[in-house]
N, C-alpha and C positions, 0 to 999 in steps of 0.2 A: 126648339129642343126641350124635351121634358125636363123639371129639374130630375137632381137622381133623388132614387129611391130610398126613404129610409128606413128603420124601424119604426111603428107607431109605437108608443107608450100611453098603456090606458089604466084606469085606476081599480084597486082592487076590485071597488064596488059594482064594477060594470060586467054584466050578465054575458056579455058579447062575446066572442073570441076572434079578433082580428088574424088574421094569420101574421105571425112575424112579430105581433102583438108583444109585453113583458105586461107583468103586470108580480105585485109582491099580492099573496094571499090572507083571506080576510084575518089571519093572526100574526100577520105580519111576520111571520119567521120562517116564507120560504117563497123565493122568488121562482116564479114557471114564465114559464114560453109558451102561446099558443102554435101548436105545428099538427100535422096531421098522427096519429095513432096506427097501428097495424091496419085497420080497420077501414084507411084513410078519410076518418074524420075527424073535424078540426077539435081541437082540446089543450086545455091547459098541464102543462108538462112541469112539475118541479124539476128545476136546472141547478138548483143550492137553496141546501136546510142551515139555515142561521145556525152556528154555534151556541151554546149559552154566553148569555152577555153581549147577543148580541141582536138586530132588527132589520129586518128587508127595508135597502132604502135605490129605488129606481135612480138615485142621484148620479149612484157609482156604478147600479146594475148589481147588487150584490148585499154585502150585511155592512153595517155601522156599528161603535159600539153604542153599548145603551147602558145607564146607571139605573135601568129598572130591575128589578130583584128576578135572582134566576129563575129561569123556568126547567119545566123538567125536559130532559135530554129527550132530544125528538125521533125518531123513529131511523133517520139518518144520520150514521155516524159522525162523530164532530171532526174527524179524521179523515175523513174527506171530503175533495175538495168542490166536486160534483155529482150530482146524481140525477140520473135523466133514462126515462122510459122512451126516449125519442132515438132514431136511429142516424139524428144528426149529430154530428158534435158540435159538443160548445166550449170554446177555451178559452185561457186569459188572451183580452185584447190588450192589453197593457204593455207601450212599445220597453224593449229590451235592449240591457247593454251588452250582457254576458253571450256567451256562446251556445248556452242551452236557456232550456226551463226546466224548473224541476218542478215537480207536483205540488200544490201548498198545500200545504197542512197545518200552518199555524193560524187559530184563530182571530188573532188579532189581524193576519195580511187582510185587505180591504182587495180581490180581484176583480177586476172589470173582465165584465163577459160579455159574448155578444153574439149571435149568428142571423147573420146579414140577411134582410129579405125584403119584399115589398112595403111600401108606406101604407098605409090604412088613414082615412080622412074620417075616421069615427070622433067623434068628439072627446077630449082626452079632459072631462070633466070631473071635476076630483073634490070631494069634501071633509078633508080630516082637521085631526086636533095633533096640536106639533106632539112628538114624542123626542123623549131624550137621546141624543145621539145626531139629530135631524140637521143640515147646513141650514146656514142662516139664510132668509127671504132677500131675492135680489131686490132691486126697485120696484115698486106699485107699479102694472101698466094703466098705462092712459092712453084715453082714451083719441085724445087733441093729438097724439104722437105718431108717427111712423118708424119703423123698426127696421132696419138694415139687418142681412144675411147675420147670425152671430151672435145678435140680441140677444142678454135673459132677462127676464122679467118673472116678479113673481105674481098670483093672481091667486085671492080667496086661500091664503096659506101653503099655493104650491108655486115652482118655480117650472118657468119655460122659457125655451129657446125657441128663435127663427130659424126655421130651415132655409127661408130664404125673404126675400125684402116685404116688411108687411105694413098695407097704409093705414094711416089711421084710422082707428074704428076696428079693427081688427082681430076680433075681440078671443085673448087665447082659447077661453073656455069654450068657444063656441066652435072655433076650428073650421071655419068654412070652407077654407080651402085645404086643410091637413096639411099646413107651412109651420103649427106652433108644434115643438116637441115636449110631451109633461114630462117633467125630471121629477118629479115627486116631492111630498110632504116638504114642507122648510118650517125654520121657527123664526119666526120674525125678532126673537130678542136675542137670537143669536146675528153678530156684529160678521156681513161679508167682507172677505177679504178683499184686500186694494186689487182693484181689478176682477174682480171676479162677479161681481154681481151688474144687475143693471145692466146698462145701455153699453155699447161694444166699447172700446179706448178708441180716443181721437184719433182723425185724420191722421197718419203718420207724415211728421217733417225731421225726424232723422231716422237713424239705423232702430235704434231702440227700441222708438216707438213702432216699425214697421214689423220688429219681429214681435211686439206683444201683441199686432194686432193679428198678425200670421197665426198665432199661439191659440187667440179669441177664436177664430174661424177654426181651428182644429182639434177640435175637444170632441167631434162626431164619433161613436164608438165601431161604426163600420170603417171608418180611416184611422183610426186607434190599430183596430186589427192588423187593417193590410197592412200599415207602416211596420208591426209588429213581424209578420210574417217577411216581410223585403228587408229586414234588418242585417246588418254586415260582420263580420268576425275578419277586424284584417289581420289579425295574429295568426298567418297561418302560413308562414314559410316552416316552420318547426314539424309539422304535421310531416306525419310519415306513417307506415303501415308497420301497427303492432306498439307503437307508442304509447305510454303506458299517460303521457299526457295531453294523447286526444282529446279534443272538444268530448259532449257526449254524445251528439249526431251523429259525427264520426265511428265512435265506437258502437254503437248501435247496426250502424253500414256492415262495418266490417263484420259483427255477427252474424251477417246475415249474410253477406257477401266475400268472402277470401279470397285472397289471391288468386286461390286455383280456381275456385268458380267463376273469377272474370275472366281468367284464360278461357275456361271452356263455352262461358254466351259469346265472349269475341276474339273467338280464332280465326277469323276472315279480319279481324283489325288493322289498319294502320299502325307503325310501330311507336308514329307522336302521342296517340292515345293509351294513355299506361294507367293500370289500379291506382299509383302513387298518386295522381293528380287527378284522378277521381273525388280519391278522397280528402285532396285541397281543396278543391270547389268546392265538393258538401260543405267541409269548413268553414267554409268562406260567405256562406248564405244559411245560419245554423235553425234557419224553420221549416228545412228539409230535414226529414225523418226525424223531428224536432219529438221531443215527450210530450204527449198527452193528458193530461190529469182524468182519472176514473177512465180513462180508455186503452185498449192492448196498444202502445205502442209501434211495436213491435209490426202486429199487424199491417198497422196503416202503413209503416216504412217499407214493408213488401211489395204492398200495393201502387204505393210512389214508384217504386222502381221497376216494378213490370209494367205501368203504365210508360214511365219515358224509356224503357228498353226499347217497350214494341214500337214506339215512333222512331227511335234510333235506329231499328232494321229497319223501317221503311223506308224513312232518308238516307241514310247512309250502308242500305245493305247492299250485298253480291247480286241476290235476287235470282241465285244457281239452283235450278227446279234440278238442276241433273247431279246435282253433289250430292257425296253419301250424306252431307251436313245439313242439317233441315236449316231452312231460311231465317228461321227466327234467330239460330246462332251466328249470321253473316253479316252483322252488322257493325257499325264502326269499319268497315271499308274503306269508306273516300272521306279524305280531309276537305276537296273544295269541290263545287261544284262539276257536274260533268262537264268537258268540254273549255270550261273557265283556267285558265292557266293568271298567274301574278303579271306576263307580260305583256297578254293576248292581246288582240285587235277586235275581238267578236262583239259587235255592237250589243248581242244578244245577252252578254256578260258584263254593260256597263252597273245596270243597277243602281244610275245616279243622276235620273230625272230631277229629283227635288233638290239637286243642286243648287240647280240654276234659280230656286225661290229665295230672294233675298230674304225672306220674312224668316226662311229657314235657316238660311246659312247665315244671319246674321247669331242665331243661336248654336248651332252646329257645323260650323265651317264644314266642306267636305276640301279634303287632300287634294293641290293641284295634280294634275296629271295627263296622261296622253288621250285617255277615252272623253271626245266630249270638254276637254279643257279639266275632268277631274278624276281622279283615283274611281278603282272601281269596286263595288260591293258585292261582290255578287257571294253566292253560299258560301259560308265555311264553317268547319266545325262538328259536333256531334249534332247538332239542330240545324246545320247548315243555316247559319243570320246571313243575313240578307236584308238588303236598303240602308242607307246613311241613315235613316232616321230612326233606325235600330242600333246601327253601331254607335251613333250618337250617344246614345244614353245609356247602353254599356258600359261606353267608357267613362262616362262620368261616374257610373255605380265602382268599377274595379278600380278608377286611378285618381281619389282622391275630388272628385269633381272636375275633374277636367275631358270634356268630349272631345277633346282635340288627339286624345292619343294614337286611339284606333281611327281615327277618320283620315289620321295621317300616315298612320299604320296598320292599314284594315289585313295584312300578313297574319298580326300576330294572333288574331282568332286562328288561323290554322297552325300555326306552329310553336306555339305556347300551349299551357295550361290551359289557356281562354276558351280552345276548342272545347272543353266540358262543359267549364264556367259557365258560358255561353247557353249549352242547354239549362240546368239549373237556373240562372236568372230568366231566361224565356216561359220556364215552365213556373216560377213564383208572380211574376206579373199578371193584374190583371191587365184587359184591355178593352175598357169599357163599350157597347154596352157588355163585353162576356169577362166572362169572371176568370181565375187563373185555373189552372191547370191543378194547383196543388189545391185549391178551394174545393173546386170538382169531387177530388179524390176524400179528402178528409173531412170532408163534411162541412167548412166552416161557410161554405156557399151554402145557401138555403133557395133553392130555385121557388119562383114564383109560379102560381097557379098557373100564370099565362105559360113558364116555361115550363110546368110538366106538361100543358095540352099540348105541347108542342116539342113534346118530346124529349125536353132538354133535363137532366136527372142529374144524377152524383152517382154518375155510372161511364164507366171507361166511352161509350160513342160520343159524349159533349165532348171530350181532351180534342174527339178528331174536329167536330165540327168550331171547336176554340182555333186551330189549327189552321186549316182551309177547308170549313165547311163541307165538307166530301162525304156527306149525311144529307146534305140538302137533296138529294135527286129522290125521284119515285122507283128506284131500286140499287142496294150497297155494291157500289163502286169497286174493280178489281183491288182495287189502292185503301180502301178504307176495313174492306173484309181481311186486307192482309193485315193489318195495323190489329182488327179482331181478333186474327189466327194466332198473331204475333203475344199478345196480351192472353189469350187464354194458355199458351205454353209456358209462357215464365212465368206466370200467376200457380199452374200444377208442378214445375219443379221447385219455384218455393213455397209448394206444400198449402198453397191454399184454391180455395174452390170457387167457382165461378157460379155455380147453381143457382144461384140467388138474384148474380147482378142481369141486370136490362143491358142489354147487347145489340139490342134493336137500333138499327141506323136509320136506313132507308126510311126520307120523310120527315125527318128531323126540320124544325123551324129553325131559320137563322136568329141569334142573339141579335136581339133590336131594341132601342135604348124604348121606347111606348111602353115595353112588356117585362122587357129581363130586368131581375134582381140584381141582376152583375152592372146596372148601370150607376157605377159609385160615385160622385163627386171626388178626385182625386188630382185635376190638374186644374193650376191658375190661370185665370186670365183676367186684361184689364178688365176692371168694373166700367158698367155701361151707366152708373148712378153718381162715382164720387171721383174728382181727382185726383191720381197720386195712390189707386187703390186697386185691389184684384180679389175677386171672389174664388171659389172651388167650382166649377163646369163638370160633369160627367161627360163632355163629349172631350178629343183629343188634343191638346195642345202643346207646346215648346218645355211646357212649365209643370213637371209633373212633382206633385206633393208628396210620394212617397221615396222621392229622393231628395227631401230639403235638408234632412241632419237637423240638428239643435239648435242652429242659427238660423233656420228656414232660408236654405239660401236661393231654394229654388223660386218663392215666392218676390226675394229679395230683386233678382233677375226678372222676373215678371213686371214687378214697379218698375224699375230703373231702363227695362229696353223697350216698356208700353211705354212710359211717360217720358222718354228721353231726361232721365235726370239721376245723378246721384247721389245716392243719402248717407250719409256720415255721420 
């Protein structure tokens, strides 16, 4: 398995432009991106102009202060918060507690940015002189040492991390293998914090120590983001429509969406699915139709929502060619699966093969029950979920960490709120190697060369081919062109235009962890190097890291059910 992909970081002075590349520019007061141009040729893209007072430091991805004497105000207002010729976005990756983001503006905030894409093995060789404001130099590498996944080291007055286990000799500057990552300038007589520099924290032998080591391993700024973007608002029983102390997602929704305009996309509805709990769910995952800094908001939350509209009429519509009501209004229809009833016998409705894998269900029990010895999964909801090893981890995101809810209760996705929720969390998850749904749409996915030859864009066909690949044939599918039809009608009654996006399915490459940028390191597993330890994997496992919360708890589980032990 490839490891996953990450950003290269290369140093002003280097001529090259890696795609996916950072690099701060040769006056050090504005950090770009290499990404493609109108043009589509590769180039370096200012993504943020330093304030006065302040210096591009690749540390944080962003500006530091500096006690060097002002310079004159740059051509980019100090007032905002980004500025980018690139037609991706790029936003704070910095995980959140609040219910929104609001735009920064204040000079002094230090924002991590970040837009996720291929690694580049260019040598990330760097020769500066510290400057004021720079973090201190972690440990000299040596050369006699081997480096585990997490590592920084600093080297010739820059610091680097291991992407992944590096043996001795290994020498950062040289980057043979594109494992070391350059975090930029450091000042060697500035004093690193306890823990922060050097070599990873010990073996963990209690809680403490496992979660600083958890902490060590997750400082990657593409799992910064996702964790950002999957982040929770469980304040949300209060939410109601027209509340004047909605989240600001929430209200954002609602401008755009009213009451009466959910009656009129879903008048074929189900009567469990209601605006009111709509707009819980938004609530309740607040990096849908989240604020954007320097970008129309606005916009993007349109586009969010006619993209998971049109798959909502595809799963859940009437599908009535002979109704005065055009198709794309027919949806939210069925609550569960066709056919699928809560008491059935239909083998065809179990949906609980991975049951019977101990390895699974000792991490996600599934519900005893009649089909097969266990409860059965089959669709429910506005995305129709499907499989225990979906509901699994649902429920541990809506009920406080615990996967036992819904696995015991796999009903309440249809007859709760969870039916929405349901969609919403499906469509913020990645799944690696494919990136999520809301990546896709808002830019913060950066597809790899390999995925535009192959068709894969930030353009409503990837959502399907995320989906069930129904892009993959050598011509668009009756089911994938409705999902099209579907998406270009609720994109013109909310008033925006398609003219522009790649609508092209048919032929589409499948997301494959060799090529795609969606393949993030984001779930644990035992380490195959140290006792008692677990690294980050880009392929799938029980242990996903962007649901560990602040105590890493998911990592915690990863120790304790690989290693049969528990830590106190």
């Amino acid at each position: 398995m490839k490891v996953t992909p990450l950003a290269a970081f290369v140093s002003a002075a280097s001529a090259a432009c890696p795609y996916g590349s950072y690099q701060c520019d040769a006056s050090q007061t504005n950090l770009q991106l290499c990404s493609y141009d109108a043009s589509s040729t590769l180039s370096w893209t200012t993504i943020k102009a330093c304030p006065n007072g302040t210096v591009c430091n690749l540390q944080v991805y962003g500006c530091v202060e500096s006690s060097a004497s002002p310079r004159p105000t740059s051509k980019a207002s100090s007032s905002t918060a980004f500025t980018s010729s690139s037609s991706r976005l790029v936003t704070s990756a910095a995980p959140q507690t609040s219910s929104s983001i609001a735009p920064q503006t204040s000079s002094s905030a230090k924002p991590l940015t970040t837009s996720t894409g291929p690694s580049s093995s260019t040598a990330a060789t760097t020769s500066s002189v510290p400057s004021p404001g720079l973090p201190g130099c972690a440990n000299v590498w040596s050369s006699g040492q081997s480096y585990s996944s997490g590592s920084t080291v600093s080297y010739n007055k820059n610091n680097f991390s291991a992407k992944w286990y590096q043996n001795a000799g290994s020498n950062p500057s040289v980057n043979s293998d594109g494992g070391w990552i350059n975090q930029g300038p450091c000042d060697p007589s500035v004093p690193t914090q306890p823990g922060g520099g050097g070599a990873k924290p010990p073996v963990a032998t209690n809680l403490a120590q496992a979660r600083e080591y958890a902490a060590s391993l997750s400082q990657d700024p593409n799992l910064l983001l996702l964790k950002s973007q999957a982040r929770t608002n469980l304040n949300v029983d209060g939410v109601s429509p027209g509340n004047s102390a909605n989240p600001a997602n929430v209200k954002r929704v609602e401008s755009i969406m009213t009451r009466a305009k959910w009656d009129f996309y879903f008048s074929f509805a189900d009567p469990v699915y209601t605006y009111a709990n709509f707009l819980k769910s938004v609530a309740f995952f607040p990096a849908f139709c989240d604020t954007y800094p320097g970008k129309d908001s606005d916009a993007i939350c349109k586009k969010l929502l006619a993209t998971m509209f049109a798959h909502f009429a595809q799963e859940t519509g009437a599908h009535d060619g002979k109704n005065a009501i055009p198709e794309w209004r027919q949806s939210l229809a069925y609550v569960r699966e066709l056919s699928c009833t809560e008491n059935n016998t239909i083998s065809g409705c179990y949906y609980n093969n991975d049951c019977v894998n101990p390895a699974f269900n000792k991490v996600f029990p599934c519900g005893k029950g009649p089909n097969n010895g266990f409860l059965s999964y089959f669709g429910r909801g506005a995305h129709q979920l499907s499989y225990s090893f979906n509901y699994g981890p649902f429920s541990l995101v809506m009920f406080n960490g615990d996967p036992t809810v819904l696995l015991n209760n796999p009903s309440l996705v249809a007859d709760t709120w969870l039916n929405l929720a349901s969609a919403i969390f499906f469509f913020l998850y990645p799944q690696p190697p494919k990136p999520s749904m809301l990546g896709v749409i808002d830019g913060t996915w950066v597809p790899s060369a390999a995925d535009i030859a192959a068709g894969r864009t930030n353009d409503f066909p990837s959502t399907i081919q995320i989906i069930n690949g129904e892009c993959a044939g050598s011509s668009t599918s009756n089911a994938a062109q409705n999902r099209i039809n579907y998406y270009k009608a609720f994109m013109a009654d909310m008033g925006l235009s398609t003219a522009n996006d790649n609508l092209k399915c048919a032929g589409m490459g499948r997301f494959d962890s060799s090529s795609s940028s969606g393949s993030y390191g984001m779930y644990w597993t035992g380490s195959y190097l140290n006792q008692n330890e677990c690294q980050l994997v880009s392929y799938q496992t029980n242990f996903n890291a962007l649901m560990d919360g602040p105590n890493y708890n998911e990592y915690i589980k990863c120790v304790e059910l690989t290693f049969d032990i528990k830590l106190k």
